[in-house]
C-alpha positions in Angstrom: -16.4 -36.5 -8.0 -14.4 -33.1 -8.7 -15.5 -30.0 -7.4 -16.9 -27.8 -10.5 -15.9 -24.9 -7.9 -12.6 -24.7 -6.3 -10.4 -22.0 -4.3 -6.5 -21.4 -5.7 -4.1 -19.7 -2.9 -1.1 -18.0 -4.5 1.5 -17.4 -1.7 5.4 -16.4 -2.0 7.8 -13.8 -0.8 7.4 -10.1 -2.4 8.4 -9.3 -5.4 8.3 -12.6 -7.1 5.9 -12.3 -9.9 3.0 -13.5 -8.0 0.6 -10.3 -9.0 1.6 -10.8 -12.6 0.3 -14.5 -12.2 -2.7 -13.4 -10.3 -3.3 -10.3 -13.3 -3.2 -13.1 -15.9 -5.3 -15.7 -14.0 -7.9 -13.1 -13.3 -8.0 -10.1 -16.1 -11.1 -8.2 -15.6 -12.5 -9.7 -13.2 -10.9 -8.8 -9.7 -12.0 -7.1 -6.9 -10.2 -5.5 -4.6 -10.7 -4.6 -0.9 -9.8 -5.6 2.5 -9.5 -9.2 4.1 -12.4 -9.1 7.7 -11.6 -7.2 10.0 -8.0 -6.1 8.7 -6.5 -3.2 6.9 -4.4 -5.6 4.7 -5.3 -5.6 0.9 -7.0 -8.4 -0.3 -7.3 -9.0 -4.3 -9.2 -11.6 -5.3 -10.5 -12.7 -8.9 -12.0 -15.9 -11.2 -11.8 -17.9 -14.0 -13.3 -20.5 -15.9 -10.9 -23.4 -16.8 -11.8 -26.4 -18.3 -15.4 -26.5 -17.5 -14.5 -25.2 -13.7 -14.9 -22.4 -11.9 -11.6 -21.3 -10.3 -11.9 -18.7 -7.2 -8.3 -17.1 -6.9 -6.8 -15.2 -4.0 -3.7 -13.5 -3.9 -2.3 -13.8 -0.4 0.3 -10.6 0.9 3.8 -11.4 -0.3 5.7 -12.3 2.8 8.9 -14.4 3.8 7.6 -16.4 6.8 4.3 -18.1 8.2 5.2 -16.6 11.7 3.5 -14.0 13.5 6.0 -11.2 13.3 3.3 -8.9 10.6 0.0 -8.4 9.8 0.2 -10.0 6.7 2.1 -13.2 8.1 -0.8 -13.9 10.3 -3.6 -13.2 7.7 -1.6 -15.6 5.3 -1.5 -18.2 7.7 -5.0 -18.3 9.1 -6.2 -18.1 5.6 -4.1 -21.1 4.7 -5.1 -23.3 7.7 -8.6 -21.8 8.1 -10.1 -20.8 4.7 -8.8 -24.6 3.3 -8.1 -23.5 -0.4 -8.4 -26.6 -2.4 -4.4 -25.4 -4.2 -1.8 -23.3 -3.0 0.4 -21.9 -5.8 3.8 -21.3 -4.0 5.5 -18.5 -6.7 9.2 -18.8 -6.2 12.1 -16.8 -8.3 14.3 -18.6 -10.0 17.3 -16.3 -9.6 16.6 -16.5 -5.8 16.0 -20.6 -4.9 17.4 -21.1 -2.2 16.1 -18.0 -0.1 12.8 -18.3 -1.4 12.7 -22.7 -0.4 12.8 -21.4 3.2 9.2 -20.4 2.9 8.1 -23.6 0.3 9.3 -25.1 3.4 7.2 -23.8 5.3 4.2 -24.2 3.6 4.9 -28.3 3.0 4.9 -28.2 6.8 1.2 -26.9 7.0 0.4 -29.9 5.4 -1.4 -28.6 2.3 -1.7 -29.0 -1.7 0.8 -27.3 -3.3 2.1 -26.3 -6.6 5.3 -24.7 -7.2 5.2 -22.2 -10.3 9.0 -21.6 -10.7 8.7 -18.0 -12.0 11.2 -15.5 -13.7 13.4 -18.4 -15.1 13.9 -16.1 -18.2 15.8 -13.6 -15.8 17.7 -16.7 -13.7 18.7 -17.7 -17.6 20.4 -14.2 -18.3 22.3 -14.5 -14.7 23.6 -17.9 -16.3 21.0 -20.0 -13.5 19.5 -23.2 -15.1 17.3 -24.7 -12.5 16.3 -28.6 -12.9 12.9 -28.5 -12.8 11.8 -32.1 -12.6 14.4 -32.7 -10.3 13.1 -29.8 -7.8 9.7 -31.6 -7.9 11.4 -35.2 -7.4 12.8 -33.9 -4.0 9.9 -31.9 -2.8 7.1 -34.1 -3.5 5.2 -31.3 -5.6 4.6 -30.7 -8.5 6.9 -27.7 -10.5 6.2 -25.6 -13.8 8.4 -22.7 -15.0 6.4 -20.1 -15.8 7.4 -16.2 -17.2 4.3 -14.6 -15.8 4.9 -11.2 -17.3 4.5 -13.2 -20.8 2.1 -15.6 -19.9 4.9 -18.1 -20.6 3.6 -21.4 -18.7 0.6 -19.7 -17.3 -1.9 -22.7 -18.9 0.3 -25.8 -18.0 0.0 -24.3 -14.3 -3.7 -24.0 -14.4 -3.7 -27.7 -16.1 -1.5 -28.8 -13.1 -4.2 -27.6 -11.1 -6.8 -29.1 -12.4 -4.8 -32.6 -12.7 -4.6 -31.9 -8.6 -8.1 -31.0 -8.2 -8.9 -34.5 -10.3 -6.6 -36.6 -7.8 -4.3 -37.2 -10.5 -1.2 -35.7 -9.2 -0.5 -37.0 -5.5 1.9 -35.0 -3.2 3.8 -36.7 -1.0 4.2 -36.3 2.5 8.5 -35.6 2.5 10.4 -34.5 6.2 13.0 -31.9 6.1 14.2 -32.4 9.8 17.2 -34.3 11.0 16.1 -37.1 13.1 16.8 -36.2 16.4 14.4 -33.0 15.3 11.8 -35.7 13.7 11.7 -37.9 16.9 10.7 -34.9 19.2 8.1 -33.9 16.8 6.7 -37.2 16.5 6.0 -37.4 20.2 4.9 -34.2 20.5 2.4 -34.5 17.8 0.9 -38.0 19.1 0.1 -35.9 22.6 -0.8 -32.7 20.7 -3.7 -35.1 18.7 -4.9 -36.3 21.8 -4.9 -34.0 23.8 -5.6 -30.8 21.9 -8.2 -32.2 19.5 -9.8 -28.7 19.1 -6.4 -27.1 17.9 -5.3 -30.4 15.9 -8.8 -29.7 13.7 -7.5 -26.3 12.7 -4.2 -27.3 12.3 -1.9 -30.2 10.9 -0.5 -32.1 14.8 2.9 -31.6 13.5 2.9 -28.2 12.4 1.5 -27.6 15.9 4.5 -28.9 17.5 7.2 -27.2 15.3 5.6 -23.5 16.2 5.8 -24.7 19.9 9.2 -25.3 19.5 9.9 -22.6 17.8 8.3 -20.5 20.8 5.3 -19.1 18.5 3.5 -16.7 20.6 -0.3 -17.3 19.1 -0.2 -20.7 19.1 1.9 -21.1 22.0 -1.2 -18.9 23.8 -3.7 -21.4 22.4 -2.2 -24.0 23.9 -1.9 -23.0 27.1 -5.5 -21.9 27.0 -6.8 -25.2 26.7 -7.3 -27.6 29.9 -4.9 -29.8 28.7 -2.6 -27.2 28.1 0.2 -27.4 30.6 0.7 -31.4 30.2 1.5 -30.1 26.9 3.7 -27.4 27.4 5.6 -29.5 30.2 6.5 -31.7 26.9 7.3 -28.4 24.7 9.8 -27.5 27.6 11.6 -31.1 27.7 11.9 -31.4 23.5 13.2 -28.0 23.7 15.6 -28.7 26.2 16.3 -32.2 24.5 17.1 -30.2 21.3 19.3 -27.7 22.8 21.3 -30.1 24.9 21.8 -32.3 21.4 22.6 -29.3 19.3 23.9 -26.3 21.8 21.5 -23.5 20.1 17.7 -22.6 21.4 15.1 -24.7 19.7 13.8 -22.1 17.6 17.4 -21.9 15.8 17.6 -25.1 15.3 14.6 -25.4 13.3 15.2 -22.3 11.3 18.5 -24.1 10.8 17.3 -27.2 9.9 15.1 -25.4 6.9 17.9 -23.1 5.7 20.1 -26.3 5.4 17.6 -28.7 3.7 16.7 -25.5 1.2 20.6 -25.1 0.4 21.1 -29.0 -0.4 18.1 -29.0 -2.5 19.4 -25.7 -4.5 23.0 -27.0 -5.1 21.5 -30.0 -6.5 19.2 -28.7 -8.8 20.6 -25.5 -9.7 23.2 -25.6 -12.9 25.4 -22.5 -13.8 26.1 -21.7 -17.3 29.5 -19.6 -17.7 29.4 -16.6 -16.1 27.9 -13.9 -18.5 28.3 -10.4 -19.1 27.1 -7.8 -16.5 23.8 -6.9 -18.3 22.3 -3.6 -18.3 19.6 -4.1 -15.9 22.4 -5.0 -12.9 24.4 -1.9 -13.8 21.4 0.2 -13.2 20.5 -1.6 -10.6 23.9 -1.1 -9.1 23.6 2.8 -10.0 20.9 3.3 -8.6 20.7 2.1 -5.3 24.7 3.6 -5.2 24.9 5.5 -1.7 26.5 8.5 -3.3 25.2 8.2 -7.5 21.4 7.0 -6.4 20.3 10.1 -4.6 20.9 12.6 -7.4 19.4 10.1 -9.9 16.5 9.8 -7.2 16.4 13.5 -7.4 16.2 13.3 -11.2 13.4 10.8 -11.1 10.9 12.5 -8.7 11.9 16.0 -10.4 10.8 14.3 -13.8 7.7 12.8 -12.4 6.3 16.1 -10.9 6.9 17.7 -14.1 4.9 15.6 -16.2 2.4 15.5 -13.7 2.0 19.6 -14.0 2.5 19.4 -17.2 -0.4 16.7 -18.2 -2.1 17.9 -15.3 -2.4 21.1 -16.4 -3.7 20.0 -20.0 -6.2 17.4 -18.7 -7.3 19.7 -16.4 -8.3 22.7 -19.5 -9.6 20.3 -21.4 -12.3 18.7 -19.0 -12.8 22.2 -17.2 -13.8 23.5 -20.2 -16.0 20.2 -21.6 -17.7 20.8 -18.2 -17.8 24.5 -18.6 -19.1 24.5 -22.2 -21.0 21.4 -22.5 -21.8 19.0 -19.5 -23.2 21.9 -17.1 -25.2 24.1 -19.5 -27.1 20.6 -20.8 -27.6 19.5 -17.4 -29.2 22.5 -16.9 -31.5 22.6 -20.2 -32.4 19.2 -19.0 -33.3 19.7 -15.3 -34.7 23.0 -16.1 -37.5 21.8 -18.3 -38.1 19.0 -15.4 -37.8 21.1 -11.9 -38.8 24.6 -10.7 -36.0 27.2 -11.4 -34.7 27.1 -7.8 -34.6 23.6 -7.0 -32.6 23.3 -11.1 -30.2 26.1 -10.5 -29.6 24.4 -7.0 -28.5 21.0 -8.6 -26.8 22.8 -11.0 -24.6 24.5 -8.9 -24.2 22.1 -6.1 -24.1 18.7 -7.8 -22.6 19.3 -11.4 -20.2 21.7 -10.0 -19.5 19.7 -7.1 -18.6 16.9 -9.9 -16.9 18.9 -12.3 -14.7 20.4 -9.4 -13.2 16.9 -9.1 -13.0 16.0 -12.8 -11.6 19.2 -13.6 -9.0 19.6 -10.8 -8.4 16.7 -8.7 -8.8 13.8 -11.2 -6.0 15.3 -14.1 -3.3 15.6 -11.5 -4.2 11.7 -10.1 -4.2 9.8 -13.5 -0.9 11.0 -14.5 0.8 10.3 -11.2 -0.9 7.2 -10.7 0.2 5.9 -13.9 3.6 6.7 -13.1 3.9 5.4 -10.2 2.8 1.8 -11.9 5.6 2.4 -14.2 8.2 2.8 -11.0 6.4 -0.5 -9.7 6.6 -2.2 -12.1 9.8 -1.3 -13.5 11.6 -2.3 -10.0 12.8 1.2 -8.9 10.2 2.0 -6.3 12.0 -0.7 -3.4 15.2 0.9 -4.5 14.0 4.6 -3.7 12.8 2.5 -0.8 16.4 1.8 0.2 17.9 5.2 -0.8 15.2 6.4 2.0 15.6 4.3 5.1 18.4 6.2 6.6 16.1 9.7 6.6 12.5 7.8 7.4 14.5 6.5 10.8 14.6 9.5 12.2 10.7 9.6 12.4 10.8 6.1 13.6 9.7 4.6 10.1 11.9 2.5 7.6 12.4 3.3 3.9 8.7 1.3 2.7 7.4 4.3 3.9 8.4 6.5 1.8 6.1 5.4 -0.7 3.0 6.3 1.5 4.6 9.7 1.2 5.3 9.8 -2.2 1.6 9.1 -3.0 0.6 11.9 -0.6 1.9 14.5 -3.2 -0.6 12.6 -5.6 -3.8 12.4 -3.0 -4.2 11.6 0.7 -6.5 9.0 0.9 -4.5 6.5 -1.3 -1.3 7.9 0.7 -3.4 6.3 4.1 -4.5 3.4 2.8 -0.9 2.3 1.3 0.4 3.2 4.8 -0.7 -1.1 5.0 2.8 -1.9 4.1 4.1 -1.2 7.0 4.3 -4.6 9.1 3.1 -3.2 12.7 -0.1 -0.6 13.8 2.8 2.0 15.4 4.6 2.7 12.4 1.4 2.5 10.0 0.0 5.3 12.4 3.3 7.3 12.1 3.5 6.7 8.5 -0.1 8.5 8.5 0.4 11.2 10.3 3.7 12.7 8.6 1.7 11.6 4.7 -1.5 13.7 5.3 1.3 16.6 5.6 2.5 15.7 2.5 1.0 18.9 0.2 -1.5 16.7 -2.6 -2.7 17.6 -6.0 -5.2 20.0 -4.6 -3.4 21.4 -1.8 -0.8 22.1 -4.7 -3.8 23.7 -6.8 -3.9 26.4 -3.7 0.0 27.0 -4.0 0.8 27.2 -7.4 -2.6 28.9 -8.3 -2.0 31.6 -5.9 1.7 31.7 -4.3 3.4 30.3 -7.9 1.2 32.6 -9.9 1.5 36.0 -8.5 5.1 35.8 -6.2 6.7 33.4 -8.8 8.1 29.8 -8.6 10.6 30.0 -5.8 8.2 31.7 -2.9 6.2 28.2 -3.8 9.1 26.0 -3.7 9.9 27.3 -0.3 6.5 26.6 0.8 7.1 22.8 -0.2 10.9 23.0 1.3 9.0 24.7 4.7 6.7 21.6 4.6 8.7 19.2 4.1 11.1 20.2 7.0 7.9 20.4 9.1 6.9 16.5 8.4 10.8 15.7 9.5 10.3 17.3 12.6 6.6 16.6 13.5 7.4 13.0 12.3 10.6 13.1 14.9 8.6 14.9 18.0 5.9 11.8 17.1 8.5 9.2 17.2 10.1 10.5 20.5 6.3 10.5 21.7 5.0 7.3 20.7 6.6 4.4 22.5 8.2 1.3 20.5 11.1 1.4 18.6 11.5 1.4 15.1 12.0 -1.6 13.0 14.6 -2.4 10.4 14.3 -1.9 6.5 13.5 -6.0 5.4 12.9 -5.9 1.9 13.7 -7.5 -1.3 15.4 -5.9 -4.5 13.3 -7.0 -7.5 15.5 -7.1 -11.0 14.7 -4.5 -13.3 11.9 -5.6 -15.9 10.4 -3.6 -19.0 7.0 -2.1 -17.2 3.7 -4.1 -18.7 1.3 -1.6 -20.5 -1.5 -3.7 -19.6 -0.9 -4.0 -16.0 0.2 0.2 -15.9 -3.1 0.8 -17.1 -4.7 -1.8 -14.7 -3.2 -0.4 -11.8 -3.9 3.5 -12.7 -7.2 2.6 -13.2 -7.7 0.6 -10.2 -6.1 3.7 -8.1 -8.1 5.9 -9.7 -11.6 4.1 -9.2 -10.6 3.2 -5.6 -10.1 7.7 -5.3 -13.2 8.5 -6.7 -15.6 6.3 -5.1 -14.2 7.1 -1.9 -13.3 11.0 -2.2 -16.5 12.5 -5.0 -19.2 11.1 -2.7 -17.3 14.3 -0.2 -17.0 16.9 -2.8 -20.0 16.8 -4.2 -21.3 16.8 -0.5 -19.3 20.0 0.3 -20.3 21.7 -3.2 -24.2 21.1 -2.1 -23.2 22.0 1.5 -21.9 25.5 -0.1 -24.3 26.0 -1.8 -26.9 25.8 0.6 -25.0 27.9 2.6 -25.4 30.5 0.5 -29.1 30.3 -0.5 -29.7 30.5 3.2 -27.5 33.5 3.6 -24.9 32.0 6.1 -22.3 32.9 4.5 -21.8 36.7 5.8 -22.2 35.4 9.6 -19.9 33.0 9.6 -17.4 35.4 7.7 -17.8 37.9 10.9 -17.8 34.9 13.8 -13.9 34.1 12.3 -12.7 37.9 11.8 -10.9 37.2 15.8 -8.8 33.9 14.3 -9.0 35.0 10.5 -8.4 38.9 10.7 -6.1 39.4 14.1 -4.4 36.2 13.9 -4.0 35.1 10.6 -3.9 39.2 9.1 -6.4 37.5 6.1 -9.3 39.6 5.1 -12.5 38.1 6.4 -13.9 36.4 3.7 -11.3 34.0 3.9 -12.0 32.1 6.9 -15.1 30.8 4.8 -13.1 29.6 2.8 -10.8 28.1 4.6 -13.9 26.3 6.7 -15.2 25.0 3.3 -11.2 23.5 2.8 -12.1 21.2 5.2 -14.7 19.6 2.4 -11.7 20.0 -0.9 -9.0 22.1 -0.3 -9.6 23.5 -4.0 -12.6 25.1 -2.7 -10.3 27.7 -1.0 -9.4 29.3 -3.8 -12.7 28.9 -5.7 -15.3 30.2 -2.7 -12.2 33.1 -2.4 -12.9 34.5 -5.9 -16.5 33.6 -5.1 -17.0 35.6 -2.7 -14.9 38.5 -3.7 -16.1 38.8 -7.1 -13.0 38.7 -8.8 -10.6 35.9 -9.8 -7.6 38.4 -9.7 -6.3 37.5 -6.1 -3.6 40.8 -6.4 -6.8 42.6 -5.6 -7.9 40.7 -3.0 -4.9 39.3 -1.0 -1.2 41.1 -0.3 1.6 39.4 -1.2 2.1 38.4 2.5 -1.3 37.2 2.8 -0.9 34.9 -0.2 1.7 33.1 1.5 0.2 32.8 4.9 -3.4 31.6 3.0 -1.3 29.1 1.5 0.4 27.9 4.1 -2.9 27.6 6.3 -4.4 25.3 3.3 -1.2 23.0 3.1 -0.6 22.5 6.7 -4.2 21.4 8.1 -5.5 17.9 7.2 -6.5 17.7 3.6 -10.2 16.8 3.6 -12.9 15.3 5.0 -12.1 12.1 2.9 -8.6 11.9 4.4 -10.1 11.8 8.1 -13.0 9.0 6.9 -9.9 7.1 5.2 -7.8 7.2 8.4 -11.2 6.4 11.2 -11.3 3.2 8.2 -7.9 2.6 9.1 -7.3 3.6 12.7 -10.2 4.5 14.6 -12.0 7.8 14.5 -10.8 8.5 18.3 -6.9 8.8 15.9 -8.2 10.8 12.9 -10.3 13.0 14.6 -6.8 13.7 16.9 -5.2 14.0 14.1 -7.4 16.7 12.4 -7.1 18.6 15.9 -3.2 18.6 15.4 -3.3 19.7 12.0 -5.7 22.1 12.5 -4.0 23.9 15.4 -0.4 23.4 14.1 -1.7 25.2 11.0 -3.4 28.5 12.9 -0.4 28.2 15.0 2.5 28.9 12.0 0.4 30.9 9.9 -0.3 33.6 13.0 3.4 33.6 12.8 4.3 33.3 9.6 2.3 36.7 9.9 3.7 38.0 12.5 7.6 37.6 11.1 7.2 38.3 7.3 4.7 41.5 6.8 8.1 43.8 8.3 10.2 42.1 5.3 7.4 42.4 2.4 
């Protein structure tokens, strides 16, 4: 009898549609967080299908089942392991025969597959007619073109599954080896079955043997674990030799040969060209911009543009909610809690909770939607990878590749997102170093601090050197790191999707998304901090404290005293600076409080140490609190450190 329940697996390469599929499998209904143990995204959602329910999980986009990343290793366990009843191999059109290698792959591990042959609208403007029932015929699987960003073909692939669910669709068993290759792997697998039946459970005999030959270090230490294990790698060590003696390359090659060669005879055969067509206008921009010399101004243009608007809606959300908080949201929650609670205890939540809450609603939440919608738009349009590429050269010298650059790009957005997409990079070295140089990256409410004061009262160029200070700083605490950390950088590996017009629907899934994910993680912090303040002053701390920090904030730094509170309460929301600052001076005119020198050292204090509390709890998620509590240290010190001396060299000269 069919299962009413049943697990679908989609796996491919990046960038090949297979997020658009999973968006229009799933609609509302995802979730989104991280697979056990690991700080790999995992998205999963369901639906209900012809009287079944359909669990589906969106494996990480990756070119190989090896062990090379993260996300290779989590894709594989989770295909051998976690037995989905259907994997749904997504494979681009325009791209066949690179993207085979991998279907290979997968028919090795022995499992149910469908292939949805995706983007066959954009192989069909290239002039690329694939064959689809004759891609199936030579497979063994079952094929349906699908447009996922249209929903074109989405239902005949969920009727395909069902026909596989049902037993109606059998997928036959097909080899892609030569036969020398297929007699080694026949032996090895007999012994394999017998003599590692604990491994042979987990995994299909044969597959076994091919990642021994291929020299797979994880299942290569298995083996040798078990008590049988040397009789068996004693018969790895003669196929391999067997192999290279027949063939005059290493094992490993000759498999990754033999799968390159069977995906290019299967692609000649079913691919037809139509007569080469006009250059459209998504290659020439694609050629512009990812141009070595045109691509940098138009990447100049592009991230110019985007801060813009950010300021500019940012700045209008940010009135309108400030003041629906100021005029309507506080003074009723305060009608309302004062005919509840004594007046203490009310003016208390008042000013710790609703303020605490309309802090981030009114400045950190109108600078986030904005840039987070944008940044789908750059996603989704295909211009983010290429800003990827433009990048690589520069993120080398911190020991990083181009991919991160993104993690950077959403620092100047928010922190905590800028850590947690630091997951893209493939190994734990360079997702620490990716880290360390975003939290320096000045967010929204770091920003807040340096237009509100610096911008305001010096002008617009004194701030724009503060970012061009900060962003020579993360090049050269990002190089010292490099040179400190020991490994050696990896290379940029990542595909060029084509240009496609950007899906509202999936824009405004993927801002929201974002946006959730920041607020449950970084409110439950500032409304913390704005009760913490506030207690603080009930209890009358405040003055204290001010006096403990005259030695750092007064000599040092050459603040006024009230300022070191106010840079202590940073460390909750950096936009608390500025607000406990006109707090506790009684006036919101900072000219009367601060000198112009003093402006820019306060400023530069409050963009160089770490950005929040929330930062630090996202990077203990993601590395270990022994690394973000080291981090904060750094920060912290670096920032004391340059703004003594930013002190020390400017009051002479202003």
């Amino acid at each position: 009898m069919a299962k009413e329940e049943a697990t679908i697996a989609l796996a491919g390469n990046a960038n090949v549609g297979k997020s658009v599929i999973f968006n229009q499998l799933t609609g509302a209904s995802q979730t989104i967080g991280n697979w056990p143990g690991k700080t790999v995204e995992k998205a999963e959602g369901t639906l209900f299908f012809m009287g079944r329910v359909l669990r589906v999980i969106d494996l990480p986009g990756i070119y190989s089942l090896s062990t090379f990343s993260m996300e290779e290793i989590i894709a594989r366990e989770y295909i051998a392991t976690g037995r989905p009843d259907v994997i749904v191999n997504v494979v681009d059109a325009s791209s066949l025969e690179r993207n085979l290698y991998f279907t290979l792959q997968l028919l090795e591990m022995e499992v149910p597959i469908i292939i949805a042959l995706n983007l066959v609208d954009y192989a069909s403007k290239k002039g690329i007619r694939i064959d689809a029932k004759r891609l199936s015929e030579l497979l063994g699987v079952p094929v349906v073109p699908t447009v996922a960003i249209t929903g074109e073909g989405i239902e005949e692939l969920l009727r395909t599954v069902i026909d596989c669910l049902d037993g109606k669709i059998k997928v036959s068993r097909r080899t892609f080896k030569g036969k020398e290759v297929e007699r080694v792997l026949g032996k090895l697998s007999k012994a394999i079955a017998s003599d590692l039946p604990e491994m042979a459970k987990l995994y299909p005999p044969r597959w076994i043997a091919i990642k021994l030959l291929e020299g797979d270090e994880d299942i290569e230490g298995r083996a040798r674990s078990h008590e049988n294990g040397p009789r068996i790698m004693a018969l790895v060590e003669v196929a391999r030799e067997e192999l290279e003696n027949i063939h005059g390359e290493p094992s490993h090659v000759v498999i990754a040969n033999e799968r390159y060669g069977f995906a290019n005879r299967i692609a000649k055969e079913v691919t037809r060209f139509a007569p080469a067509p006009r250059i459209s206008m998504e290659d020439r921009l694609g050629y512009i911009t990812a141009h070595r010399i045109l691509g940098y101004p138009i990447l100049l243009a592009v991230f110019a543009s985007i801060f813009w608007i950010v300021f500019v809606v940012g700045g209008y959300l940010s009135k309108i909610f400030d003041a629906l908080f100021e005029d309507l949201v506080i003074p009723l929650g305060e009608g309302i809690m004062g005919t509840i609670l004594q007046g203490g205890i009310a003016e208390f939540i008042a000013n710790g909770v609703l303020a605490g809450i309309g802090a981030g609603v009114s400045i950190a939440l109108p600078f986030i939607i904005p840039f987070y919608a944008l940044l789908a738009i750059l996603e989704d349009s295909g211009y983010l990878p290429r800003a990827a590429f433009l990048m690589d050269n520069l993120m080398h010298k911190m020991g990083l590749h181009g991919k991160a650059f993104i993690p950077l790009l959403l620092g100047f957005g928010c922190s905590v997102p800028a850590c947690l997409a630091c997951r893209i990079m493939e190994r734990d070295r360079e997702r620490f170093l990716a880290a360390f140089v975003a939290i320096l990256i000045p967010c929204a409410a770091r920003t807040v601090v340096i237009m509100g004061l610096v911008g305001a009262y010096l002008g617009l160029l004194p701030a724009l050197g503060l970012y061009a200070f900060d962003l020579a700083l993360v090049l050269l605490v990002g190089r010292i790191a490099y040179k400190a950390l020991p490994g050696e950088p990896m290379g940029l590996i990542m595909e060029m999707p084509p240009y496609r017009m950007p899906s509202f629907r999936i824009i405004i899934k993927k801002t929201w998304a974002r946006t959730k994910s920041f607020a449950c993680i970084a409110f439950p912090y500032i409304v913390g901090g704005s009760i913490a303040l506030e207690a603080f002053r009930i209890v009358g701390w405040l003055d204290p404290l001010s006096e403990a920090m005259v030695p750092l904030v007064v000599w040092w730094l050459g603040l006024p005293k009230e300022a070191g509170v106010t840079l202590l309460f940073g460390i909750l929301r950096k936009e608390l600076t500025l607000i406990l600052l006109a707090t506790l001076a009684g006036t919101a005119n900072y000219a009367e409080i601060l000198a112009p020198v003093q402006m820019i050292v306060f400023s530069l204090v409050a963009m160089i140490y770490f950005p929040c509390i929330a930062t630090v709890a996202a990077l203990a998620k993601e590395f270990g609190w022994g690394k973000a509590l080291a981090t904060a240290l750094f920060d912290i010190g670096l920032a004391v450190l340059l703004g003594g001396l930013a002190f020390r060299i400017l009051y002479p000269l202003l």
